[in-house]
SEMAR-209623 format. One line per 2 residues: their letters; for each residue z, y, x of C-alpha. Coordinates in steps of 0.02 Angstrom, whole numbers, plus 50000, padded with zeros to 5 digits. Example, Ala and Ser with C-alpha at 12.3 -4.5 7.8 and 13.67 -1.06 7.14 Angstrom:
2
as> 50390:49775:50615 | 50357:49947:50684;
END
This chain:
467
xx> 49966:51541:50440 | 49813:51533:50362;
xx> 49742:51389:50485 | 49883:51278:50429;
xx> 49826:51275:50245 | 49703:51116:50268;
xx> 49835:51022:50347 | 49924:51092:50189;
xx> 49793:51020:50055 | 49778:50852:50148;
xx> 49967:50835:50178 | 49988:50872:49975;
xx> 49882:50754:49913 | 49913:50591:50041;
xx> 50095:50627:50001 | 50072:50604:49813;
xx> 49960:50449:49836 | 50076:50360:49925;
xx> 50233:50443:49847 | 50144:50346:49711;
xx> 50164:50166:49769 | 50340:50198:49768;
xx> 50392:50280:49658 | 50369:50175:49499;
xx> 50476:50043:49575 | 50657:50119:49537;
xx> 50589:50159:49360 | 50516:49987:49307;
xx> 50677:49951:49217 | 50673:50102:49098;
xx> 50479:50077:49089 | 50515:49887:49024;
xx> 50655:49957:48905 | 50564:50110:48843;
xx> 50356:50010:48821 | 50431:49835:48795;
xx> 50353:49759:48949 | 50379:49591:49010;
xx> 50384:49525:49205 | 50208:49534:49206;
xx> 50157:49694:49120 | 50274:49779:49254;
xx> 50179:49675:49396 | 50013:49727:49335;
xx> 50095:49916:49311 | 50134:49904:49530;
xx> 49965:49795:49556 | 49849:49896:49444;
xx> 49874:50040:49583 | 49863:49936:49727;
xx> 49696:49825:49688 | 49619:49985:49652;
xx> 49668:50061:49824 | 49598:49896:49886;
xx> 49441:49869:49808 | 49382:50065:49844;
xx> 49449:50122:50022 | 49300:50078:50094;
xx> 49158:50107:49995 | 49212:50282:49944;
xx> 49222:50308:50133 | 49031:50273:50136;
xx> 49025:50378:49972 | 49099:50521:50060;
xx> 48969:50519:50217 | 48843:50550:50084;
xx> 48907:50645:49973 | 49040:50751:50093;
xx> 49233:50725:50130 | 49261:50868:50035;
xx> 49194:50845:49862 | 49245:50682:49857;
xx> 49439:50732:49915 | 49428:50850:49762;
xx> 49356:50720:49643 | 49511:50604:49702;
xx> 49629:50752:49661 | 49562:50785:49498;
xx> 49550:50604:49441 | 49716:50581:49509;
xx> 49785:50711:49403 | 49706:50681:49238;
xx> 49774:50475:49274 | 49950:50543:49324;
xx> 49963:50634:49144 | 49866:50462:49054;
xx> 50024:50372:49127 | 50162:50509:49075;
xx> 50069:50501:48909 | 50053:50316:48886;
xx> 50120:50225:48736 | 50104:50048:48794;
xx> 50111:49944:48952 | 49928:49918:48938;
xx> 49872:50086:48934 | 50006:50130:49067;
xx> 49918:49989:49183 | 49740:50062:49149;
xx> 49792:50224:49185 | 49868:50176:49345;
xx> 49697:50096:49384 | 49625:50267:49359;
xx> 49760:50356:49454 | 49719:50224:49609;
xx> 49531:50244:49593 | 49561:50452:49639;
xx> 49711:50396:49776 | 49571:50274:49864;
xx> 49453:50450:49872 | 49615:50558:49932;
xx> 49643:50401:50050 | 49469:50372:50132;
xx> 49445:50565:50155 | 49610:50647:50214;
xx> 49578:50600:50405 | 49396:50637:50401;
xx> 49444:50807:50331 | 49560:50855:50447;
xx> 49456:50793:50616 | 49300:50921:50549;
xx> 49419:51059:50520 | 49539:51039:50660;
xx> 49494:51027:50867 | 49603:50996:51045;
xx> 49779:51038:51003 | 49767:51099:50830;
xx> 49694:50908:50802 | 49833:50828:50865;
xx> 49976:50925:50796 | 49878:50900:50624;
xx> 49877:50721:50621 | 50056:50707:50695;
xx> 50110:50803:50537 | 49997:50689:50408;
xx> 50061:50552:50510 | 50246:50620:50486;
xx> 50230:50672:50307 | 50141:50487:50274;
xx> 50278:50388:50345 | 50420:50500:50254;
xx> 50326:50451:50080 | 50394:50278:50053;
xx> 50589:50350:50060 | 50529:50505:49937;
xx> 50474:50399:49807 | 50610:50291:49784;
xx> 50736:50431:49789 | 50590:50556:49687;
xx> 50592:50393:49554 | 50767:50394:49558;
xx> 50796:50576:49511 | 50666:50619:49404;
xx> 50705:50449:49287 | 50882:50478:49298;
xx> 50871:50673:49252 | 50732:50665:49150;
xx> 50649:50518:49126 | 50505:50401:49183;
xx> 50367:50488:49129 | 50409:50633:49239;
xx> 50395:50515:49393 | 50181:50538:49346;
xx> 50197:50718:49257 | 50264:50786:49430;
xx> 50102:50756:49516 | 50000:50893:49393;
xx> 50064:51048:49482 | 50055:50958:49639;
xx> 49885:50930:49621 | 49833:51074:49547;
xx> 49891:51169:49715 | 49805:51044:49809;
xx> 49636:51085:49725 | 49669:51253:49758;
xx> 49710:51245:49944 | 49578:51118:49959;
xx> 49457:51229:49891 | 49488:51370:49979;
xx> 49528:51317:50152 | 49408:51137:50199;
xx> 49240:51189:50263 | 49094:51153:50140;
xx> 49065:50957:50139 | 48927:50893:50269;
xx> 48803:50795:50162 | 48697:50632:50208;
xx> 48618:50567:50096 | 48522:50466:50173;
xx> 48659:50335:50193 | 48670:50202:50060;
xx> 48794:50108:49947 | 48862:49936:49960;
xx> 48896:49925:49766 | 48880:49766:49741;
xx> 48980:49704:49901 | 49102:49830:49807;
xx> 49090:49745:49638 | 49102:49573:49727;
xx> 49260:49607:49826 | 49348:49704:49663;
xx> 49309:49557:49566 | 49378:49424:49694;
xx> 49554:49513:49713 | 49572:49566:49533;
xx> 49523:49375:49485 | 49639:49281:49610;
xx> 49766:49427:49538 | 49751:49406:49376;
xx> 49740:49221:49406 | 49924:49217:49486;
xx> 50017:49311:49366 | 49924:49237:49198;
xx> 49973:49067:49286 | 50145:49095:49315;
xx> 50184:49152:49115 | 50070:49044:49036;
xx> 50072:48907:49155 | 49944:48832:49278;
xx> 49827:48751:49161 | 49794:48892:49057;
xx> 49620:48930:49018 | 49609:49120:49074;
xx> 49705:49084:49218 | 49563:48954:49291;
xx> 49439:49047:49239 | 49511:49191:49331;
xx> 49538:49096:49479 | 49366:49020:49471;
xx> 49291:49201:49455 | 49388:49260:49608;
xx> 49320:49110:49715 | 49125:49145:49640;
xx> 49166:49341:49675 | 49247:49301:49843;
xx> 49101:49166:49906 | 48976:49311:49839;
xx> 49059:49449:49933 | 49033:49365:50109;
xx> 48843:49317:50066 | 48805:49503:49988;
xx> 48877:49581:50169 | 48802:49458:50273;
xx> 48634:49500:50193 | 48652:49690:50160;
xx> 48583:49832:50273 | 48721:49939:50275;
xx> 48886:49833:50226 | 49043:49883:50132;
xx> 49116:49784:50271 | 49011:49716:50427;
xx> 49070:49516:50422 | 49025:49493:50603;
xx> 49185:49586:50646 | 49274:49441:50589;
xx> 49210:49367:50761 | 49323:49472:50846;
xx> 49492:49389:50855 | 49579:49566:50898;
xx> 49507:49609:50751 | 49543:49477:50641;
xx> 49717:49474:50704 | 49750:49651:50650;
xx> 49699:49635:50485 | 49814:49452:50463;
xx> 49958:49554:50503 | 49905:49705:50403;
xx> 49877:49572:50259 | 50050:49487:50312;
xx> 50155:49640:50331 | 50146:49715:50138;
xx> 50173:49573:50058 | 50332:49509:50174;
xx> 50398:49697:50193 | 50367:49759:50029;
xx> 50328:49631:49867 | 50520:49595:49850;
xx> 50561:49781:49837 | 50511:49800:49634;
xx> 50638:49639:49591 | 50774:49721:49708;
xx> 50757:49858:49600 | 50773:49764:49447;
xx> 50935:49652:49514 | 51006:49845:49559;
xx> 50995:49909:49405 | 50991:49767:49265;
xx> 51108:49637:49336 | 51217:49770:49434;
xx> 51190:49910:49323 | 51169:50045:49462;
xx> 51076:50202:49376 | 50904:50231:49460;
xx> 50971:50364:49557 | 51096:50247:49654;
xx> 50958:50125:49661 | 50835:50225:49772;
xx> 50976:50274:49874 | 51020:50092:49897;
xx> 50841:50059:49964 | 50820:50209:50054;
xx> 50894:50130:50238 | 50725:50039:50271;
xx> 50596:50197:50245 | 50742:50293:50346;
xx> 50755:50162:50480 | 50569:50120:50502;
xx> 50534:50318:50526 | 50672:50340:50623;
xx> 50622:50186:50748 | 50447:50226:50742;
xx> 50475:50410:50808 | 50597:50360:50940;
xx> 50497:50203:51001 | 50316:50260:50966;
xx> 50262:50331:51161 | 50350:50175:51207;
xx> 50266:50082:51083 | 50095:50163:51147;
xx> 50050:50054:51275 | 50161:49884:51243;
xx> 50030:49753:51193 | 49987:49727:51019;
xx> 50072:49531:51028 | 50237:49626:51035;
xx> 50216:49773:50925 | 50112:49694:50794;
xx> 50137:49510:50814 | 50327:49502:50857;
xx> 50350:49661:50740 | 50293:49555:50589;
xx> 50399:49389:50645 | 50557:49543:50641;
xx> 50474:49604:50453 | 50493:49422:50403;
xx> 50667:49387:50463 | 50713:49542:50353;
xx> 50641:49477:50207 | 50741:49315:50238;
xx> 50901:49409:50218 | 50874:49448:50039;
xx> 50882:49270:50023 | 51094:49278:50043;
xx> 51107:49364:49900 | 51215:49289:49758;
xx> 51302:49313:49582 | 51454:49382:49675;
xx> 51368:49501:49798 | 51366:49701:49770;
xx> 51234:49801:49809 | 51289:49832:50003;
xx> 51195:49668:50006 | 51024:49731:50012;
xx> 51076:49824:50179 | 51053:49717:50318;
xx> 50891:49653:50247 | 50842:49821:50241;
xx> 50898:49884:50404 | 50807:49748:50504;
xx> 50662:49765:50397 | 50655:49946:50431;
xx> 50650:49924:50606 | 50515:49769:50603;
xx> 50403:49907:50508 | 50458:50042:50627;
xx> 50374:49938:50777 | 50208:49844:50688;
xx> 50170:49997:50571 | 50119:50112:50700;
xx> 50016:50002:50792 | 49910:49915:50663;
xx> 49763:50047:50633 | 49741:50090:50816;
xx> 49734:49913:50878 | 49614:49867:50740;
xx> 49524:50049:50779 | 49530:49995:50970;
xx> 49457:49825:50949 | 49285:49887:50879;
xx> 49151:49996:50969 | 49204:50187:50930;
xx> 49048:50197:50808 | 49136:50063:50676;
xx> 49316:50140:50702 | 49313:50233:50539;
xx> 49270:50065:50454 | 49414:49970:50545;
xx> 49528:50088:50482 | 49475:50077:50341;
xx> 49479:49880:50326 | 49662:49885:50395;
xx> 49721:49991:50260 | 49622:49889:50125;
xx> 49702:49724:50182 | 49861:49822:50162;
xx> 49859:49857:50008 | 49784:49686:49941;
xx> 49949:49619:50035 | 50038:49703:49952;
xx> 49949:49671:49774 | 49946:49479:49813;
xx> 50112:49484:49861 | 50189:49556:49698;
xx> 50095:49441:49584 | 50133:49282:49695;
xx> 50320:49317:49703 | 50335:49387:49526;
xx> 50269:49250:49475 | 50384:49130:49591;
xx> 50527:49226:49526 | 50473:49214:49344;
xx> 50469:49017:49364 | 50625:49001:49444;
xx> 50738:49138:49351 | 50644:49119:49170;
xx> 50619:49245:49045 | 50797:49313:48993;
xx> 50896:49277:49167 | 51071:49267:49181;
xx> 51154:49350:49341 | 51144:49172:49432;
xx> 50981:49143:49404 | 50904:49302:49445;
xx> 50976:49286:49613 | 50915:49132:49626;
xx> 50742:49162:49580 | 50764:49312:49698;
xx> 50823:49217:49849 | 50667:49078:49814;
xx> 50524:49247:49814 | 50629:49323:49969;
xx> 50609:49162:50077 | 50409:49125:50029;
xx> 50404:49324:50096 | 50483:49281:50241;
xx> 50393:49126:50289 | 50223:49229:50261;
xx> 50285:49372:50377 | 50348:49245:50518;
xx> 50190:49138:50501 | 50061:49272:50500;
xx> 50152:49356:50632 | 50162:49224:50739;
xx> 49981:49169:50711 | 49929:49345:50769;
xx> 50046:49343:50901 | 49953:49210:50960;
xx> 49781:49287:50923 | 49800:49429:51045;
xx> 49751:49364:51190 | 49744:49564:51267;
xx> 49822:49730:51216 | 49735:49869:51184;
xx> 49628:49983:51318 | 49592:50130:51204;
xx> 49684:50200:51055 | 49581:50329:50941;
xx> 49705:50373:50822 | 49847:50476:50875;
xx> 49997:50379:50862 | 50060:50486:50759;
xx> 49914:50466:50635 | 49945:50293:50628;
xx> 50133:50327:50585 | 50047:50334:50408;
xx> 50065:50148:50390 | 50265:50147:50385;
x> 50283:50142:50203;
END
């Protein structure tokens, strides 16, 4: 039906962007045999895509108020398309990670616009059903990528896992332009570039900082001076929102310990639930020699078992308080994490499971949650920028996590590890993941002093954050 073909468009392209977090992770193996990347090329290859979802989510929010959700959903598609073939086409790890910069620069526009889209175009029922599928299709993207990553490198090979998003896309320009009502300009609303600039240059600093550190060791020059541009970047950022007239991201929210709480865990639950994923797909295939195939099987159980408890628990779910769902959820996130920690020279790869399964059902119950308690802490006029602000700390969890436990695991295991010591370095980066989930978790848990009286989003909406 021709109604349908919005949800369609938006569907399309949120499933590639996150499909695209993902994805790359069964394939970093034949991506370091095939460009000659080290630890830290591949870390940059994951974090490249991540910082960029970071830094933009919320100022091309504000872009797309003035300039309509519309044209700047399109712009996202087509920059996303022409970075997708950049990274097919790349010739070196370097060019691969500034092309996945790119290709996360058009995912933050996709990102930030998908749900505005999709409110304008849909109303009453038709609104609902539409986010419960983009909620649906959201949460089903983390277990398509591995197993996506898995076939295409396996069949074909890595490059395809970016080269398979250009007739995606190009359908999702079509639909888009066909079927989205024309965008709703204001341009009367301003920029916060600089608070942009600032907080880009704090994460990417303290980023850069981390992994430089951990291969070249702590008293290397550009990793200080990295570090000492993220803390100048990061100090700047708080003065340049404090001071600006229409804020990136208003700092007095921070007052609000709901708030703040929500966006801990948020922080907390990508990088205990998903920074050790990219090294359990390098023990799969390189110390156990599983093809990539068999390795995105192998971590399918946790995107299964997170949808899976997430559908059946999420009316439940609805009105538990947030200490439970997002605060206990992350303490259960963190105890999964921990299990990776058992794993030794003489396990197989049935290992992985129970780590997975319990992880899968710690996201299951905080996932959900997260964007409509954050949404439901603020007045209704600043829910679009709580959203927003969850997701961002999300994905800079998730970026902060990779480099800090890549780079734990790099210290530990060495350059050239053996099958003992790449467990070993494993089991070290799976317990500092757990003791972040459990400690953030239980900090928030503690935070929430009150559950939530109003929820904006659909649950099903916020089903987007499994994954």
């Amino acid at each position: 039906m021709r109604k349908w073909l919005p949800l369609t468009a938006a569907c399309l392209g949120t499933l590639m962007l996150l499909i695209d977090v993902t994805i790359v992770y069964v394939a970093l193996p034949d991506i370091a045999a095939d460009l000659g990347a080290g630890l830290s090329g591949l870390q940059w290859i994951v974090d490249g895509y991540a910082l960029a979802l970071a830094a933009l989510l919320l100022v091309l929010g504000s872009l797309a108020d003035r300039l309509g959700a519309k044209t700047v959903y399109l712009a996202g598609l087509a920059l996303f398309a022409f970075a997708s073939l950049a990274c097919g086409a790349a010739g070196s790890a370097s060019i691969l990670v500034v092309a996945r910069v790119i290709q996360g620069i058009g995912g933050a526009a996709m990102f930030a616009t998908t749900l505005s889209l999709l409110h304008a175009t849909y109303t009453g029922r038709d609104r609902g059903v539409a986010f419960g599928a983009w909620g649906a299709v959201s949460g089903a993207a983390a277990g398509i990528g591995v197993v996506a990553g898995g076939v295409l490198t396996d069949l074909l090979s890595w490059r395809w896992i970016f080269y398979v998003n250009l007739p995606l896309a190009a359908v999702a320009i079509i639909l888009s332009a066909m079927a989205f009502p024309s965008p709703t300009r204001h341009p009367g609303r301003s920029l916060d570039l600089p608070g942009m600039l600032a907080f880009a240059a704090a994460a990417t600093g303290v980023t850069f900082g981390i992994i430089r550190g951990g291969e070249h060791g702590w008293t290397d020059v550009a990793a200080l001076t990295a570090f000492v541009v993220g803390a100048v970047a990061a100090v700047s950022f708080v003065l340049i929102e404090f001071r600006s007239v229409a804020p990136m991201f208003p700092m007095p929210l921070l007052r609000n310990r709901m708030f703040s709480a929500t966006l801990l865990a948020a922080t907390g639950q990508t990088f205990a639930a998903f920074s050790t994923t990219p090294l359990l797909s390098l023990w799969l295939q390189q110390q156990l020699h599983l093809s990539p195939l068999r390795a995105g099987l192998a971590m399918l159980p946790m995107a299964a078992t997170a949808f899976v408890v997430s559908a059946l628990t999420g009316r439940l779910m609805h009105d538990a308080p947030a200490a439970w769902t997002v605060g206990a959820g992350l303490v259960v996130i963190g105890a999964g994490t921990g299990l990776f920690a058992l794993i030794d020279a003489g396990s197989s790869w049935t290992a992985i499971l129970p780590g997975f399964l319990v992880l899968g059902i710690g996201v299951g119950v905080n996932a959900p949650a997260l964007v409509s308690t954050g949404m439901a802490a603020v007045p209704p006029q600043q829910g679009g920028i709580a959203a927003g602000a969850v997701n961002t700390a999300r994905q800079l969890g998730l970026a902060l996590g990779i480099a800090l436990l890549g780079t734990v695991f790099h210290h530990v295991a060495g350059d050239r590890p053996s099958l003992a010591s790449f467990t070993d370095g494993l089991g070290v980066a799976a317990l500092i993941g757990a003791a972040v989930g459990i400690a953030f978790g239980l900090t928030a848990f503690a935070l929430y002093r009150q559950r939530p009286t109003e929820l904006p989003v659909a649950p099903e909406a916020a089903r987007a954050l499994v994954g």
